[in-house]
DRENTI-523976 format. One record per residue (C-alpha): residue in one letter; z, x, y. Coordinates in nm, 2 decimals, padded with zeros to 4 digits. Each point is the difference from the previous one (the first is absolute). Layout:
N
  rest      up    east   north
     a       Z       X       Y
...
//
This chain:
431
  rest      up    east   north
     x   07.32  -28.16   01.89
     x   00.31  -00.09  -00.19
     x  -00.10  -00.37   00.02
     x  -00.28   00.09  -00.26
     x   00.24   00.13  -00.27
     x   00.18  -00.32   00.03
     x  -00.38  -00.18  -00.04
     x  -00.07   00.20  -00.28
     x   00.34  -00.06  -00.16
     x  -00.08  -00.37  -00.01
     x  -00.35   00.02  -00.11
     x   00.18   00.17  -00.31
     x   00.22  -00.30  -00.08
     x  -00.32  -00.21   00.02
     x  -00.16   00.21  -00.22
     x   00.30   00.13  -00.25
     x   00.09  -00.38   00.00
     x   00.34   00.14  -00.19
     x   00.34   00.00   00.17
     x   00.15   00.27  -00.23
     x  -00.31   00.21  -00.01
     x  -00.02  -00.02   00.37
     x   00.39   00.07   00.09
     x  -00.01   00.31  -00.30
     x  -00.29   00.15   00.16
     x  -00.14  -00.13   00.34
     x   00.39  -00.09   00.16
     x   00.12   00.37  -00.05
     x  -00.22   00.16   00.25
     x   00.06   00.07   00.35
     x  -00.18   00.06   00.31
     x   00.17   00.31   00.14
     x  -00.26   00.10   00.27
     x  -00.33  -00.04   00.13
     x  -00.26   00.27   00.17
     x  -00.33  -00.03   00.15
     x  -00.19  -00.08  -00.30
     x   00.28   00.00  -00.25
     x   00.26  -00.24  -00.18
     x   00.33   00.25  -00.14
     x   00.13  -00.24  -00.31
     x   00.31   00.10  -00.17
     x   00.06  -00.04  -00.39
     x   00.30   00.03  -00.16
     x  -00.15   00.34  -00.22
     x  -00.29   00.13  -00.20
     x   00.03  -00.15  -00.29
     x  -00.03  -00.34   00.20
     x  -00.29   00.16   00.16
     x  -00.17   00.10  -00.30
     x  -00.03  -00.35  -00.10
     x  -00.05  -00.17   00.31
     x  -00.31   00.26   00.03
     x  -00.12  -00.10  -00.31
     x   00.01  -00.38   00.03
     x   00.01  -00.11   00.35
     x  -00.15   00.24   00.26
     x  -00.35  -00.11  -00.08
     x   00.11  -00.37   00.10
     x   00.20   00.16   00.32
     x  -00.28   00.16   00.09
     x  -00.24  -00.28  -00.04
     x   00.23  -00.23   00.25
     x   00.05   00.30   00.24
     x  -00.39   00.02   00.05
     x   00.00  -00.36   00.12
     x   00.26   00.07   00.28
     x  -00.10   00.39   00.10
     x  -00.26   00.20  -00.20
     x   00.08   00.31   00.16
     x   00.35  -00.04  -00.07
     x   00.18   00.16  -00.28
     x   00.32  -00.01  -00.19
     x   00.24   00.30  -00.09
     x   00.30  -00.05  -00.22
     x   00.33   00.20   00.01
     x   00.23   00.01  -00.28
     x   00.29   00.29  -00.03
     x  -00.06   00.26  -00.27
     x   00.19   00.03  -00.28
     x   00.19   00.35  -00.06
     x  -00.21   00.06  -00.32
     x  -00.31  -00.02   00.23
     x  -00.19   00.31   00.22
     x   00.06  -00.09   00.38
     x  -00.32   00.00   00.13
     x   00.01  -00.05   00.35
     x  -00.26  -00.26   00.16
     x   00.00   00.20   00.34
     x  -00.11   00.31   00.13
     x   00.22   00.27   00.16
     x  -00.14   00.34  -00.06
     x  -00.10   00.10   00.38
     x  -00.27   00.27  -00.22
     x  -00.21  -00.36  -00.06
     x  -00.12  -00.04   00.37
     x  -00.32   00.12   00.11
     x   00.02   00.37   00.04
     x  -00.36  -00.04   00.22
     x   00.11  -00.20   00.27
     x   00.14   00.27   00.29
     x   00.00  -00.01   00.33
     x  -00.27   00.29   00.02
     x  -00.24  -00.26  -00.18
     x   00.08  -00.30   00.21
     x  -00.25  -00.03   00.25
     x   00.12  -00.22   00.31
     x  -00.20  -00.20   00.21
     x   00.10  -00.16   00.33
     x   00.10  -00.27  -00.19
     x   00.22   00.20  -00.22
     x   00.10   00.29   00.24
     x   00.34  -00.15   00.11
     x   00.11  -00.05  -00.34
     x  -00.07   00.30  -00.16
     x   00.16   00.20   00.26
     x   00.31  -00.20  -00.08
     x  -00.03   00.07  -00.37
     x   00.00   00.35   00.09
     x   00.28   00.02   00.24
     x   00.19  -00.15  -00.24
     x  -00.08   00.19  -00.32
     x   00.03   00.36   00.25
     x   00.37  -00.15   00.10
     x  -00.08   00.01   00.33
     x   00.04  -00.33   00.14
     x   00.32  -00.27  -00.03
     x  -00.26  -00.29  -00.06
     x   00.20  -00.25  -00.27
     x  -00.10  -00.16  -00.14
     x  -00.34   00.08  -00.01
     x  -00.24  -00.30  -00.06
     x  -00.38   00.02  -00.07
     x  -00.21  -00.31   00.03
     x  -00.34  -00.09  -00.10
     x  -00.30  -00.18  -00.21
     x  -00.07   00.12  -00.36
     x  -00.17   00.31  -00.04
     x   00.07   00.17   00.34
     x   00.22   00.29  -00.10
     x   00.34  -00.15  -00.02
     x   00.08   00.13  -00.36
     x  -00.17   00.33   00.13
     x   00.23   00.09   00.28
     x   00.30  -00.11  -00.18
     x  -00.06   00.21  -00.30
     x  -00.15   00.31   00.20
     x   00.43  -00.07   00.15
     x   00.10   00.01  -00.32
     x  -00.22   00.33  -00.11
     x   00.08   00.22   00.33
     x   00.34  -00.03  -00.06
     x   00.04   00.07  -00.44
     x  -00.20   00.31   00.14
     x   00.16   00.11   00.31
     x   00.36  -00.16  -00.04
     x   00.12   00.08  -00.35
     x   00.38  -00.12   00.05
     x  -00.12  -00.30   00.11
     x   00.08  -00.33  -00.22
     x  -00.37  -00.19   00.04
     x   00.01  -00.38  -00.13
     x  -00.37  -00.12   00.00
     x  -00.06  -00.35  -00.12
     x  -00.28  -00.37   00.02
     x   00.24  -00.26   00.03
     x  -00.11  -00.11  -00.35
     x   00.13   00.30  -00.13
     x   00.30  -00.07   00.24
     x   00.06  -00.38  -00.21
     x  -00.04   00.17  -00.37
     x   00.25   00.24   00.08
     x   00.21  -00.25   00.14
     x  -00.06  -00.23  -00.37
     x   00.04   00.25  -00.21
     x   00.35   00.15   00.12
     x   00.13  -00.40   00.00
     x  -00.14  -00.09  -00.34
     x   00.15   00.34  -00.15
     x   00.33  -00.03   00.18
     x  -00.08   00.33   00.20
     x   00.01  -00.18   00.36
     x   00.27   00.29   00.17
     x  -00.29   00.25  -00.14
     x  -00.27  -00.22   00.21
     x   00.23   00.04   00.35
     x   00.15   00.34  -00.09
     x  -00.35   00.14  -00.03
     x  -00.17  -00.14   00.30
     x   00.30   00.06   00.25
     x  -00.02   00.35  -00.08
     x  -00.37   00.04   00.10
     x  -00.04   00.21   00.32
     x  -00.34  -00.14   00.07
     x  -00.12  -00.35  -00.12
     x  -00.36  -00.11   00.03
     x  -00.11  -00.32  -00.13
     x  -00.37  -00.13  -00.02
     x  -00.12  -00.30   00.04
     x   00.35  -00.22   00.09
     x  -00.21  -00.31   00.10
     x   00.00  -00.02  -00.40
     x   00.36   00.02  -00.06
     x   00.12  -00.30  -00.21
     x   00.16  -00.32   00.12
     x   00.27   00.01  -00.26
     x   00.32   00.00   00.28
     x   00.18   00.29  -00.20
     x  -00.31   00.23   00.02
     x  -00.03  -00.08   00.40
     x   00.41   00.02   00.04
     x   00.05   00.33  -00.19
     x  -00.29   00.18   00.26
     x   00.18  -00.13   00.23
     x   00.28   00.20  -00.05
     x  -00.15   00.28  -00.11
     x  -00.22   00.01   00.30
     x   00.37   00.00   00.19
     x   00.16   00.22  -00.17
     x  -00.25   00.30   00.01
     x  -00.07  -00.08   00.38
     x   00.35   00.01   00.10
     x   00.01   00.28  -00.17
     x  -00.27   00.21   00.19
     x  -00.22  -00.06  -00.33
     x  -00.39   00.02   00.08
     x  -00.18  -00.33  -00.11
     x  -00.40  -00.01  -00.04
     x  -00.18  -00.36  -00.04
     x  -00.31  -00.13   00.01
     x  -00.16  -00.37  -00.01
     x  -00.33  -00.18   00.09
     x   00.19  -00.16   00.26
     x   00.24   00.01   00.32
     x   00.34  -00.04  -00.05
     x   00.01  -00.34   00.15
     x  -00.25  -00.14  -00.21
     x   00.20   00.06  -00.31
     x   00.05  -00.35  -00.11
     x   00.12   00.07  -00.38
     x   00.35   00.19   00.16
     x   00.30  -00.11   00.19
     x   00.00   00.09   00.36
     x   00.35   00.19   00.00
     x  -00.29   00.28  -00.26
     x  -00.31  -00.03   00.26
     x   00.23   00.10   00.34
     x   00.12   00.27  -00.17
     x  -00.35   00.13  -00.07
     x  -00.07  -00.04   00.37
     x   00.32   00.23   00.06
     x  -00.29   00.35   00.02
     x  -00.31  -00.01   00.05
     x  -00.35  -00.14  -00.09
     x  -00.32   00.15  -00.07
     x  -00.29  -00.20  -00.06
     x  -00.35   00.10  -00.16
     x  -00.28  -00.17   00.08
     x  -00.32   00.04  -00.14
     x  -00.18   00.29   00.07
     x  -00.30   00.03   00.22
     x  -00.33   00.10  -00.09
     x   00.06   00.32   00.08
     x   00.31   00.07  -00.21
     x  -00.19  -00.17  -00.23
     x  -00.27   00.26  -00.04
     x   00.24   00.28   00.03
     x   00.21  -00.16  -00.34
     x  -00.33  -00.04  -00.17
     x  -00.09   00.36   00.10
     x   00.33   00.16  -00.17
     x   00.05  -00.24  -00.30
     x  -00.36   00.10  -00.03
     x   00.11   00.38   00.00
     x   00.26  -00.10  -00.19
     x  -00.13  -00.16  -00.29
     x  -00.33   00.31   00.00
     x  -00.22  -00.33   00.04
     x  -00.36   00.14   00.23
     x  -00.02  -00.20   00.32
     x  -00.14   00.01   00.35
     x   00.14  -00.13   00.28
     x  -00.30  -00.23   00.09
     x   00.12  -00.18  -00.40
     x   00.39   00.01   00.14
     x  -00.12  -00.21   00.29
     x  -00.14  -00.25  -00.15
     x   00.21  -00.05  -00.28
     x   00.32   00.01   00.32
     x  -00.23  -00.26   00.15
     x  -00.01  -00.20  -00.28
     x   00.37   00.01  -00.13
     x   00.22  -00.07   00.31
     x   00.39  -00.10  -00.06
     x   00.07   00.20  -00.33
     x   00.02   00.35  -00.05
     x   00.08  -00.08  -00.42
     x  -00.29  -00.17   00.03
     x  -00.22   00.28   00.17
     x   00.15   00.22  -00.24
     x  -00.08  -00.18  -00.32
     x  -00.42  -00.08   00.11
     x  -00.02   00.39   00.06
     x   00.15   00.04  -00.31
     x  -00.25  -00.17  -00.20
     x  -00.25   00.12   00.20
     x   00.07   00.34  -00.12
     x   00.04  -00.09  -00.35
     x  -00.30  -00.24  -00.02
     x  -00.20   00.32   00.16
     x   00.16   00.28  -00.24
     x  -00.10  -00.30  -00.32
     x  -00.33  -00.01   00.09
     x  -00.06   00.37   00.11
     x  -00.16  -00.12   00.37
     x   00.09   00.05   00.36
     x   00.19  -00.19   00.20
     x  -00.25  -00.19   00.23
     x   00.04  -00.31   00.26
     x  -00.20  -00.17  -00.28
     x   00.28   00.09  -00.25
     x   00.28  -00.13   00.25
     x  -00.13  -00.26   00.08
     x  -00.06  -00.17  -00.40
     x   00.37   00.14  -00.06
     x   00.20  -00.09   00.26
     x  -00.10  -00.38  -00.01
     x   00.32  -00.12  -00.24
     x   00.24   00.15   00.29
     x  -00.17  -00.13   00.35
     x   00.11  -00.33   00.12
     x  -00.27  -00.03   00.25
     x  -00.28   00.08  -00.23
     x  -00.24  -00.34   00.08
     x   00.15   00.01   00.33
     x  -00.27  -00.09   00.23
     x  -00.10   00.26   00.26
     x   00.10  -00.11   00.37
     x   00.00   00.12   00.32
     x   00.35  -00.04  -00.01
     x   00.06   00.19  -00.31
     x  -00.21   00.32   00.19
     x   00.17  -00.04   00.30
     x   00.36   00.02  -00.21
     x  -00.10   00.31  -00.19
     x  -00.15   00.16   00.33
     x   00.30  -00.05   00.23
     x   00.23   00.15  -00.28
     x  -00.24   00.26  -00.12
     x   00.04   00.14   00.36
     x   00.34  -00.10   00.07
     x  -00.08  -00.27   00.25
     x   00.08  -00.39   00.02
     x  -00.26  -00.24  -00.10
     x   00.07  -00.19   00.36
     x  -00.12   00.33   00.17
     x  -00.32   00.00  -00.12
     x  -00.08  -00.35   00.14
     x   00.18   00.11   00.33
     x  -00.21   00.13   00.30
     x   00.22   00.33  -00.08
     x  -00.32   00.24   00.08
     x   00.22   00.37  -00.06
     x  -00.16   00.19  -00.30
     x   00.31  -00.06  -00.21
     x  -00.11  -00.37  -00.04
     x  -00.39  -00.05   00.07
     x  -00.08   00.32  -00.21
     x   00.15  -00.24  -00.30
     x  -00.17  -00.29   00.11
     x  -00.38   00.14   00.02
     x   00.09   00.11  -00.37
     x   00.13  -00.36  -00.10
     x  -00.30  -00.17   00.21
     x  -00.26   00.24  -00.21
     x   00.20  -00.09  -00.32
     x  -00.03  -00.33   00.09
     x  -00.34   00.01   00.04
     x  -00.10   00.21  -00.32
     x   00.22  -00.20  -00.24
     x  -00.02  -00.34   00.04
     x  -00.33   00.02   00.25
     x   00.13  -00.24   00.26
     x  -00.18  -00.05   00.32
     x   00.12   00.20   00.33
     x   00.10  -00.31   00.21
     x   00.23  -00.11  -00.28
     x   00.13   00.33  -00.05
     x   00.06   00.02   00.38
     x   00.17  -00.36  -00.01
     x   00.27   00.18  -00.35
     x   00.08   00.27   00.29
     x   00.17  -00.21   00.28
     x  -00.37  -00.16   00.13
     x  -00.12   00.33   00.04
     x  -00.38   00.01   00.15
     x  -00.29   00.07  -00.26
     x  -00.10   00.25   00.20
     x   00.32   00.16  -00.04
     x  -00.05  -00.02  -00.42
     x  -00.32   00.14   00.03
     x   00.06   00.29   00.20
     x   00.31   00.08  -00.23
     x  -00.18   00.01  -00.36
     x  -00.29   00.18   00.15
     x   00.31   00.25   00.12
     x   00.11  -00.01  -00.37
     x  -00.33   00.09  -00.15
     x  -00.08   00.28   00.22
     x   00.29   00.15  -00.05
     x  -00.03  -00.03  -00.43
     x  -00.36   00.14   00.08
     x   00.15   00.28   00.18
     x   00.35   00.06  -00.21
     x  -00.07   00.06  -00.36
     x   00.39  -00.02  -00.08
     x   00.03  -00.32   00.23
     x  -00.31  -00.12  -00.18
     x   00.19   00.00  -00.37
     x   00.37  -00.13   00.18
     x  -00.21  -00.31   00.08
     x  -00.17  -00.04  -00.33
     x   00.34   00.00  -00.16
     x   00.09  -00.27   00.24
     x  -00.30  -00.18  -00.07
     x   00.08  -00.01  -00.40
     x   00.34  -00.19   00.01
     x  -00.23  -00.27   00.11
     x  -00.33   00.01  -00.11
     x  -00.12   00.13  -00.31
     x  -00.26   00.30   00.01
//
């Protein structure tokens, strides 16, 4: 991204059209790093600022748009003694989320791995370092790290705990080099007995940013100092850092988190739901888990509108309800209903692969799923037998039919198996 300052610089001396205006005010600032989604300019104070704000960040701004519209500018400029330091970081370890434990962290078998990790780590009683964490947005990662960072403030007082996002890891980094306080930067991180950092697939391109973690990471490693970090990918796949950085995250180990299956899924809705006093049944967790698949943010923000949308206007919480509310956070919503789409919700609802249930696998563990995903079939989209028989591995019609007829006896007879299936049948089909 620092090509686009350089852009923007010469749209200015189109637009300025002044060689002395241009070199008093446009010439005097510096690029001094870049971040995911941020250009760091320097200026040589406030003062210069002040002005610069007042006459020429609208036009900056303007240009920038054309180049990135979700990028943005921040300027640096040291302090002067007369002024209030007001640091542009945060360091207080009282500002992370006192709610995310590892008693309210529920792991999945996607997550299971990686949150017995955290907790080995945080309980002192593993040698894993580094430790890092790995997966999409929204999974947990910031969870686990902070539940890390929580255990230990409460069960290991003496301990020195440095929690940080790699954007907080950059400001820091600015604001001791603009103020002259870089020794104060170093002195303060090397002395940390346990240093977490969020998010490092965001740390910044600027070299100095990328060289001084470098060290840092050396320094407290060699010195038996714990180190925490997380990112959205594998170390390998870090493209923004230097590969002397990335093999030394692959020095411990790696835990992954993947998203969590539909079970987990229910079982988070169930305890945010707790949580957050918001009235649901499990037969309303299952469909929303049905509907919202690779996020648990996600999950967590629909139930908590559905809860306040249900508390504004003084009703219950019904499928009807669900289903009107839920509609801004489901990808999937006009997704058509297939066999295909049953057949994947089936084979992970009971914990089976989708290839089994077209197999001629005949042990209950498979064709007890497969009568249910036949009837589905049936009762959802209303597709004839032989062309059900044909989505099964060329199964005989005979074969269909015998299986939903096994399906409806069995509702007829089972009033609890009777409402499982209805909640099956309304992911697909409204009712």
């Amino acid at each position: 991204m620092e090509f686009i300052w350089e852009k923007i610089k010469e749209d200015l001396r189109k637009k300025i059209n002044n060689e002395r205006e241009y070199n008093l005010w446009i010439s005097p600032i510096k690029l001094i790093g870049v971040d995911e989604n941020e250009l760091y300019l320097k200026v040589p104070d406030s003062d210069f600022f002040s002005f610069l704000n007042q006459k020429y960040i609208d036009l900056i701004n303007s240009f920038l748009i054309n180049y990135d519209p979700n990028l943005k500018i921040r300027f640096i400029y040291p302090e002067k003694s007369s002024e209030k330091k007001k640091k542009i970081y945060s360091t207080k370890l009282s500002n992370i989320n006192k709610n995310y434990t590892f008693e309210n962290f529920i792991p999945g078998q996607g997550s299971q791995f990686a949150f017995a990790v955290a907790l080995s780590v945080a309980k002192g009683e593993s040698n894993y370092n580094p430790v890092y964490i790995y997966g999409d947005v929204g999974l947990g990662k910031t969870h686990l790290l902070t539940a890390i960072a929580n255990y230990i403030l409460k069960n290991k007082k003496n301990k020195n705990v440095m929690f940080k996002t790699s954007k907080d890891f950059m400001d820091e980094m600015v604001y001791h080099l603009q103020n002259k306080k870089y020794p104060e930067f170093k002195k303060k991180y090397k002395s940390s007995d346990i240093l977490i950092i969020d998010d490092i697939q965001l740390m910044s391109t600027w070299e100095a940013t990328k060289k001084e973690l470098f060290f840092i990471f050396n320094e407290l490693y060699e010195s038996g100092k714990q180190i925490i970090i997380s990112s959205d990918c594998p170390p390998k796949d870090l493209k923004k850092l230097e590969e002397r950085l990335r093999s030394r995250f692959e020095w411990g180990i790696i835990a992954q988190i993947e998203p969590p299956d539909l079970e987990n899924r229910i079982a988070i809705l169930m305890e945010k739901a707790k949580e957050k006093n918001i009235p649901i049944t499990k037969d309303i967790a299952e469909y929303i888990a049905s509907k919202i698949k690779r996020n648990v943010r996600t999950l967590e923000g629909a139930l908590s509108r559905i809860g306040a949308i249900a508390s504004i206007r003084g009703v219950p919480i019904t499928i009807n309800l669900v289903k009107q509310e839920i509609k801004d956070y489901v990808d999937e919503n006009k997704e058509e209903v297939t066999p295909e789409r049953i057949k994947n919700f089936i084979a992970e609802k009971f914990g089976i692969k989708v290839n089994e249930l077209n197999s001629k696998n005949n042990s209950p563990r498979v064709s007890f799923p497969r009568q249910i995903a036949m009837y589905l079939i049936k009762v959802v989209i209303n597709m004839p037998v032989n062309r059900i028989g044909k989505e099964f591995g060329n199964k005989h019609h005979s074969t269909v039919i015998h299986s939903i007829n096994k399906i409806q006896r069995k509702i007829e007879e089972d009033p609890n198996f009777e409402k499982e299936i209805q909640s099956y049948i309304r992911r697909f089909k409204d009712v």
